[in-house]
Structure formats: C-alpha cells, structure tokens
C-alpha positions as a LaTeX table, in Angstrom:
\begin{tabular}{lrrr}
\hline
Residue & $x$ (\AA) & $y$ (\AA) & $z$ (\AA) \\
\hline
Unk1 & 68.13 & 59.72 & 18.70 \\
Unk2 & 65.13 & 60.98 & 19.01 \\
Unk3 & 61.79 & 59.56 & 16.70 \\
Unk4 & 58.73 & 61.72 & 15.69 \\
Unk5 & 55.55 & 59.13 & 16.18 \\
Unk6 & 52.81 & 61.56 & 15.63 \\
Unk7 & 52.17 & 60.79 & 11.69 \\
Unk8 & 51.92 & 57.03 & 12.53 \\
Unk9 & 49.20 & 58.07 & 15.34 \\
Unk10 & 47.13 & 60.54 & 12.88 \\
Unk11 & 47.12 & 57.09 & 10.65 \\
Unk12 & 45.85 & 55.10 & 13.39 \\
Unk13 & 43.44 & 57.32 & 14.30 \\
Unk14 & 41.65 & 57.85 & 10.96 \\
Unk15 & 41.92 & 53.93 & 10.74 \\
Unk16 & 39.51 & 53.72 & 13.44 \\
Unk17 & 37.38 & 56.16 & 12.70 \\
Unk18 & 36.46 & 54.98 & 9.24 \\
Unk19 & 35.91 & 51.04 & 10.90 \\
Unk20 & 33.63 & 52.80 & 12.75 \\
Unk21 & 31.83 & 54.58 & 10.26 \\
Unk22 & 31.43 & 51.77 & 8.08 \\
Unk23 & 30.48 & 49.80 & 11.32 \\
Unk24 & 26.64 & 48.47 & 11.21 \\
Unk25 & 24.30 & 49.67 & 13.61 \\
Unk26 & 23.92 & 47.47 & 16.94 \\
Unk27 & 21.04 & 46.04 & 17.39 \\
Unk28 & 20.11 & 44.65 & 21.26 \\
Unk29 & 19.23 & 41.00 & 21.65 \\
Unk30 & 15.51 & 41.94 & 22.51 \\
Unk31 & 14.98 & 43.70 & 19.65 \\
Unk32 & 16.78 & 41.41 & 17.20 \\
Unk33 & 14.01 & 38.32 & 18.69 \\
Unk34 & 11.29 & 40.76 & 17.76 \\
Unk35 & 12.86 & 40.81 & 14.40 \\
Unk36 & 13.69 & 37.25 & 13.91 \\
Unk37 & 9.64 & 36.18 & 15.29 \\
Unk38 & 8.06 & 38.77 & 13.11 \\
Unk39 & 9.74 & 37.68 & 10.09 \\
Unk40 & 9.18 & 34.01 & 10.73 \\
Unk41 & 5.65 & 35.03 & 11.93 \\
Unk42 & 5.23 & 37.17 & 8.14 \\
Unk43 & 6.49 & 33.44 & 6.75 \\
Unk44 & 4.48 & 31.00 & 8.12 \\
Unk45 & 1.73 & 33.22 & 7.21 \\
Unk46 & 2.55 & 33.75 & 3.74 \\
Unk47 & 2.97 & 30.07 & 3.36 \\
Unk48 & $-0.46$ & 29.38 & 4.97 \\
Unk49 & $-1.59$ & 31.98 & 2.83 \\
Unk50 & $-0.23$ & 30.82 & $-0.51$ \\
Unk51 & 0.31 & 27.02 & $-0.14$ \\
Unk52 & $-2.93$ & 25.90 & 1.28 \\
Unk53 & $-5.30$ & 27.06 & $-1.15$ \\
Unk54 & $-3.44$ & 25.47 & $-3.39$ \\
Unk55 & $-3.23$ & 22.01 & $-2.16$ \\
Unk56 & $-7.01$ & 22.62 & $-1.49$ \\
Unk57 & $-7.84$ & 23.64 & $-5.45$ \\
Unk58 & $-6.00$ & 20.50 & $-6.75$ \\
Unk59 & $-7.80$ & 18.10 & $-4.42$ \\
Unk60 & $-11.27$ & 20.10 & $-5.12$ \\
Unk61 & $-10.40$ & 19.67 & $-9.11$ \\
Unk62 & $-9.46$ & 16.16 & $-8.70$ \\
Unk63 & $-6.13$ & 16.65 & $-10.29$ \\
Unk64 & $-4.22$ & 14.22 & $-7.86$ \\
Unk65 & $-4.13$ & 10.59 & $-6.21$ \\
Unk66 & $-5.22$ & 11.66 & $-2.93$ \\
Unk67 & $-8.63$ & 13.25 & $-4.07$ \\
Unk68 & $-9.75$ & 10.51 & $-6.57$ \\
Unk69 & $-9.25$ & 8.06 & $-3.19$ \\
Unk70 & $-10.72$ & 10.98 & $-0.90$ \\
Unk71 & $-15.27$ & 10.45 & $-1.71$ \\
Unk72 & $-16.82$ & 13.81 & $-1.89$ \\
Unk73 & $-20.52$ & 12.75 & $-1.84$ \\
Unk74 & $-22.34$ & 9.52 & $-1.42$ \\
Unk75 & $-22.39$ & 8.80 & $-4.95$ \\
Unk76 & $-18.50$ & 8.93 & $-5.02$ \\
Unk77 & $-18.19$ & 6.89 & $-1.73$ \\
Unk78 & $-20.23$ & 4.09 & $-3.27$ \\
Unk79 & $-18.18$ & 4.60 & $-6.89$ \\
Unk80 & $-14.85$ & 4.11 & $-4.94$ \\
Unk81 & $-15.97$ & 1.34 & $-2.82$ \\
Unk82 & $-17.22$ & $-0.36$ & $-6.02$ \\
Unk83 & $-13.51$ & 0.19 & $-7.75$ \\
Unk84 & $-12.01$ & $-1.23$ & $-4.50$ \\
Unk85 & $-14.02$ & $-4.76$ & $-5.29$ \\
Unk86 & $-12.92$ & $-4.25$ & $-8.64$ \\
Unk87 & $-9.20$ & $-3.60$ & $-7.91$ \\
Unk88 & $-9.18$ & $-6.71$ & $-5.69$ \\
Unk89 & $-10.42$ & $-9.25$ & $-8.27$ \\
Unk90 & $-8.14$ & $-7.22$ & $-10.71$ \\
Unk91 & $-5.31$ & $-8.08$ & $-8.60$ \\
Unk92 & $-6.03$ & $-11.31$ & $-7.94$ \\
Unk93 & $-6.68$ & $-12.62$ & $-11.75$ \\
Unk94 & $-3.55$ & $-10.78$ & $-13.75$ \\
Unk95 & $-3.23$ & $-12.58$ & $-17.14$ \\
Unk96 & $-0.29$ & $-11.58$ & $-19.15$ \\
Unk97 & 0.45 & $-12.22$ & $-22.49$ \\
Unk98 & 2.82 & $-15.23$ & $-23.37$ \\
Unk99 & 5.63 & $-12.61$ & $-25.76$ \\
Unk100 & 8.99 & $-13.94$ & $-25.18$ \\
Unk101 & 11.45 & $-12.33$ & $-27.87$ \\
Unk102 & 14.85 & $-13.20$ & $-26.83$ \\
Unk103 & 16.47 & $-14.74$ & $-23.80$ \\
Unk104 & 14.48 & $-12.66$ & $-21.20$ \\
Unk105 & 11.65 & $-14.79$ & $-21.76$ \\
Unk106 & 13.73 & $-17.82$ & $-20.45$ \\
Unk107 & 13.76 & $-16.26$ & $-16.83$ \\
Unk108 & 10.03 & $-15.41$ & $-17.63$ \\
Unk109 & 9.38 & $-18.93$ & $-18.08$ \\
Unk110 & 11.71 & $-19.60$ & $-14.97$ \\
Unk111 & 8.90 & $-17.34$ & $-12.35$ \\
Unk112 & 5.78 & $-19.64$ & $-13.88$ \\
Unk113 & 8.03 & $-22.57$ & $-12.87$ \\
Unk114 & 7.05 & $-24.54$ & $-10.02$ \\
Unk115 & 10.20 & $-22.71$ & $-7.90$ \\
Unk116 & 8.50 & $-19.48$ & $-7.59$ \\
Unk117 & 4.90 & $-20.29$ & $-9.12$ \\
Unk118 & 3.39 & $-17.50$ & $-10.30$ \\
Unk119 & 0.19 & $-19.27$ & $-10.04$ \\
Unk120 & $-0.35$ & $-18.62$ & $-6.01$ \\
Unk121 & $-0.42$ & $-14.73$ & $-6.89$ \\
Unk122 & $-3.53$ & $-15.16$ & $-9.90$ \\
Unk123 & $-0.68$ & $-15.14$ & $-12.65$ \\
Unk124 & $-1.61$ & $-17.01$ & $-15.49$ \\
Unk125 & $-0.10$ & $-17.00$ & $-18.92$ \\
Unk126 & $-2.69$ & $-16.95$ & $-21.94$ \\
Unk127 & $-1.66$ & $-17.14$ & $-25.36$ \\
Unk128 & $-4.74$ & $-15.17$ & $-26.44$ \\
Unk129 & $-4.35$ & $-11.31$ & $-26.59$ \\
Unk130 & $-8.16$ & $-10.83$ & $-25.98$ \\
Unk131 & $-7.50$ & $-12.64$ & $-22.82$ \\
Unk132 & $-4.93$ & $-10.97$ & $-21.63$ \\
Unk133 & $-4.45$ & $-7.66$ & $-19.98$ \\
Unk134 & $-1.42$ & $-7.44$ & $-19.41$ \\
Unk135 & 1.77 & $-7.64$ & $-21.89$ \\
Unk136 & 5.41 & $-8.58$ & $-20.95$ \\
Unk137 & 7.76 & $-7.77$ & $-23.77$ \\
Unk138 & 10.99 & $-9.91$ & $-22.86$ \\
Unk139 & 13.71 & $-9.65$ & $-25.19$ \\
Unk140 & 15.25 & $-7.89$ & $-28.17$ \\
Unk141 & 12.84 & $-5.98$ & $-29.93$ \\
Unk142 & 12.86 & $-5.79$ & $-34.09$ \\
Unk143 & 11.35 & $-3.11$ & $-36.11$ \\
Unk144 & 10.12 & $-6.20$ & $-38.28$ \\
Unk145 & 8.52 & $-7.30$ & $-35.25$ \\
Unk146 & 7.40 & $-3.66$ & $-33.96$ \\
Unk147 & 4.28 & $-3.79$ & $-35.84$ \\
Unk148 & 2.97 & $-7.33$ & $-35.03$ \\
Unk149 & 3.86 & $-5.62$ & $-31.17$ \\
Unk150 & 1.59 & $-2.92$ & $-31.78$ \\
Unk151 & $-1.76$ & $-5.09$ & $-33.47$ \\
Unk152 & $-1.12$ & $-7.71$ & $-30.26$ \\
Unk153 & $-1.27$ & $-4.75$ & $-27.79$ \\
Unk154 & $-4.07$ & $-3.38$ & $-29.79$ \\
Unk155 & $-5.88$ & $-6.64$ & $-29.44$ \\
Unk156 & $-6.18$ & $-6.60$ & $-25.50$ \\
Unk157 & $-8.88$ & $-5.14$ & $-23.79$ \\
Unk158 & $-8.84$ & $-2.31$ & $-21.24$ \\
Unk159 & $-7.52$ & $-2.14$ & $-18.87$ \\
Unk160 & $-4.19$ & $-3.44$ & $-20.00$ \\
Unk161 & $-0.50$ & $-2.38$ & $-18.99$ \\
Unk162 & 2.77 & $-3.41$ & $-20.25$ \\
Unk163 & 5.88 & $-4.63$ & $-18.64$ \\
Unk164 & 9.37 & $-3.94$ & $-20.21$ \\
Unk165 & 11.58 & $-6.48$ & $-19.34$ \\
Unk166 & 15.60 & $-6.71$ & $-19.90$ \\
Unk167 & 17.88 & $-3.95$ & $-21.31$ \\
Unk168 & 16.87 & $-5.18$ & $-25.00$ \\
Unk169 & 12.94 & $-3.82$ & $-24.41$ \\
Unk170 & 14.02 & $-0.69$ & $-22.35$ \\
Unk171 & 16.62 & 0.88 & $-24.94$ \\
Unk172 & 17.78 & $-1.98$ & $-27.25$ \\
Unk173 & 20.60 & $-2.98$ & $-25.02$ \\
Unk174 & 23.39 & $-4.30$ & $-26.74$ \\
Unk175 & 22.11 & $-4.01$ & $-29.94$ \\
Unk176 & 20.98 & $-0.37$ & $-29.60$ \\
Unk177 & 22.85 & 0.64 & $-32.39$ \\
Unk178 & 22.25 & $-1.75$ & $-34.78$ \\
Unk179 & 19.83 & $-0.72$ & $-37.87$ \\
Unk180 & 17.25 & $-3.81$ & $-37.25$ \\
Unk181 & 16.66 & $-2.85$ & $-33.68$ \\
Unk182 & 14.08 & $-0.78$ & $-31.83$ \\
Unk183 & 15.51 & 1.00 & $-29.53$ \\
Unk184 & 13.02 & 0.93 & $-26.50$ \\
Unk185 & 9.59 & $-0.86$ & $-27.13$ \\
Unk186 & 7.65 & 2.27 & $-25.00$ \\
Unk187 & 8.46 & 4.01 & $-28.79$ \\
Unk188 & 5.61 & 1.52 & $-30.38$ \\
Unk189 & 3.54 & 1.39 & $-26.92$ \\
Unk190 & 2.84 & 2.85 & $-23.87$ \\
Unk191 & 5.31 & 1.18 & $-21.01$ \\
Unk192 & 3.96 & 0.94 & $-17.15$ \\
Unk193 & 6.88 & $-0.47$ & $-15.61$ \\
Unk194 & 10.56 & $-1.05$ & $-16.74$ \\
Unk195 & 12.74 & $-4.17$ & $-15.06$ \\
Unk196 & 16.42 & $-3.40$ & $-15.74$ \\
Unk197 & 18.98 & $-6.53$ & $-16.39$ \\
Unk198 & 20.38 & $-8.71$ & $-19.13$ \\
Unk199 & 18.91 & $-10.65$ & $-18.27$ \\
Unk200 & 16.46 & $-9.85$ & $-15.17$ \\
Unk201 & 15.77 & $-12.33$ & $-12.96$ \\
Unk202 & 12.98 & $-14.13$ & $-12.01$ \\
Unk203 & 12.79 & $-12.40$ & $-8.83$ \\
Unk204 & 12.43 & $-9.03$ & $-10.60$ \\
Unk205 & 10.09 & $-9.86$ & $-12.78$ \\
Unk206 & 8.25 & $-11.18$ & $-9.80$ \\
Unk207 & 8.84 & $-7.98$ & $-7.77$ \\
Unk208 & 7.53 & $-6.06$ & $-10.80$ \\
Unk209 & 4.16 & $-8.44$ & $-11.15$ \\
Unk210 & 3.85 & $-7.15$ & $-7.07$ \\
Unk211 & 4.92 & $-3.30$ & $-7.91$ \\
Unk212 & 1.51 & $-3.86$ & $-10.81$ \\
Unk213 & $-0.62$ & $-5.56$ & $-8.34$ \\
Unk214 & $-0.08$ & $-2.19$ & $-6.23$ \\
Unk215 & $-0.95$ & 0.25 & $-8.91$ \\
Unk216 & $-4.17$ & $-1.93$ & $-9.63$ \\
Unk217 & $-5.16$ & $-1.48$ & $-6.16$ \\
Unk218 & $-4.73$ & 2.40 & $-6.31$ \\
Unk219 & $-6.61$ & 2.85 & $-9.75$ \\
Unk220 & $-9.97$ & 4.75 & $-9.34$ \\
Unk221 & $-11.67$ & 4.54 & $-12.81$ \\
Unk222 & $-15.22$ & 5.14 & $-11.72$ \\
Unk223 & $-14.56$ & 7.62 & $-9.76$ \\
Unk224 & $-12.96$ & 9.44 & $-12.27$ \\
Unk225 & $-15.51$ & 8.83 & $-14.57$ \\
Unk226 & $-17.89$ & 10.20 & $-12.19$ \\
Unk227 & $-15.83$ & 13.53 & $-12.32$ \\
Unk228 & $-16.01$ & 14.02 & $-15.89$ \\
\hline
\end{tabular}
C-alpha cells in the first residue's frame, strides 16, 4: 500500500520558511560589543550629565546635611567650628524635663538610678521647664493634660527636643481608643525621637539619650543662619 507524503512535505516546508521570516536579524559578537559599550557609554554619560549637577545645586543651595557641615568661605569655616564647641557642651549638659505620666516614667526613673547613672553622660533631671531643653513625655497622655503639655513645652528655651517614650506617647497604646486619650503626643508637639515598648526599658531610653547626643553633634545653626 502505497502512501502519498508530498502534502505533509509542502507543510513542512512553509513551516520553515515563515520561522525564518519571522527570524531576527543576526547580529556578530563584534558588533553586538560595539552595541552593548555605546549604549552603556550614552548611560554613564547621561547620568554624569543629569545627576551631577544636581547633587552640585543642592549642596551650592545648602539644602542638605552634607553642605551645612561642608565651609564655603572663611566666615563659614569659623561659624561651623564655633557650632562644633557649641554642639560639644550641648552634648555634654542635656537637661530634660522631669514629666512622668504613667508607668514609663518608672523605667525613666530606673536610667537616673545609680545602675545605669545617667549622670556620667551630663543627664540631669530639672524640674524647671526654663531649665530644661529637653522633654521626655513617659506615659499615657490625656487631652486634660494635652494643654498643660503644650504651655510646659512652650516654657523651654531653644533649642529644645522631645522624646516620646512608651506606646501610650507614640499612639495612645492601649488606650488609643478611648475618648480621654490623645492619641500620639507629636499631635500637641513636635516629636524628635520615638522609643517603642510598654513599657521601654531603661536601656532604650538610654540608647535614645545617645541617638540625641548624635543629632546635637550634627546640628549647624550658625551656619545656617549665616546662609539666610
């Protein structure tokens, strides 16, 4: 018996030629480097071209950490060496306020004790908001209380920063959804740094006093005046 096979191979045969139509072009291995180089080449130069004048008009505007600590002149040089001194007796002398709401302010007490002794880092507690500047709000914040929170803070001279300390301060914590709570004492003042926990420990709190001491030493506030 014999079998015709010739329709099968017409098939086959416009198979192939339409794979090889639709085929892309071959390029050789020499040509394709040129290709890859140039491109990376049209890149590198776009980024030069595009990202450092940028970097360069935010330091020359002074928008950014690295140009307030970067002098431009002598004036600046003897501004920034000036905010240095300051920064280091800053750092050394940090008086917060004595504001212990709720049990937050027990492990507050517990980093002033003689086990960790805040004393050795310049940390002295004053019960006097004009001779403070700095305020750690420990505990469970009230709205009855909010405003008395506001006048203390208002009370302290500049520079001041506050700490947030427990879950209570940061967003009310547990009692977040009760009516007499505020939920997150940076919605009466300005927060600097938060320390999560219910409570926080004393070495958190302590951690947090170091994490301040570093943004003191950072600050540049003559310099920046000096800009203006």
């Amino acid at each position: 018996m014999a079998v015709s096979i010739a329709p099968s191979m017409q098939r086959v045969t416009k198979l192939a030629r339409s794979s090889i139509a639709m085929a892309p072009p071959v390029m050789s291995a020499s040509r394709q480097t040129r290709t890859i180089s140039s491109s990376s080449s049209a890149k590198a130069g776009t980024e030069g071209a595009v990202g450092a004048p940028l970097a360069f008009d935010l330091a020359k505007k002074g928008s950014n950490q690295l140009s307030l600590e970067t002098p431009r002149n002598g004036a600046e040089y003897v501004l920034s060496t000036a905010d240095k001194i300051v920064n280091w007796a800053r750092q050394g002398s940090m008086w917060p306020m004595t504001f212990g709401l709720a049990c937050c302010a027990v492990e507050m007490m517990h980093m002033a004790a003689a086990r960790y002794d805040q004393d050795r880092l310049g940390v002295v507690f004053r019960a006097s908001p004009r001779q403070s500047d700095i305020m750690i709000v420990a505990g469970t914040l009230t709205n009855k209380m909010a405003p008395a929170l506001r006048k203390v803070y208002d009370q302290m001279p500049e520079p001041r920063w506050v700490i947030s300390m427990g879950s209570c301060a940061n967003g009310g914590g547990y009692y977040h959804y009760s009516y007499s709570v505020v939920r997150g004492c940076d919605r009466i003042v300005p927060v600097d740094l938060y320390v999560p926990g219910c409570p926080p420990t004393a070495e958190a709190l302590l951690y947090a006093m170091l994490q301040l001491q570093r943004r003191m030493r950072r600050g540049r506030r003559a310099v920046a005046w000096y800009r203006k």
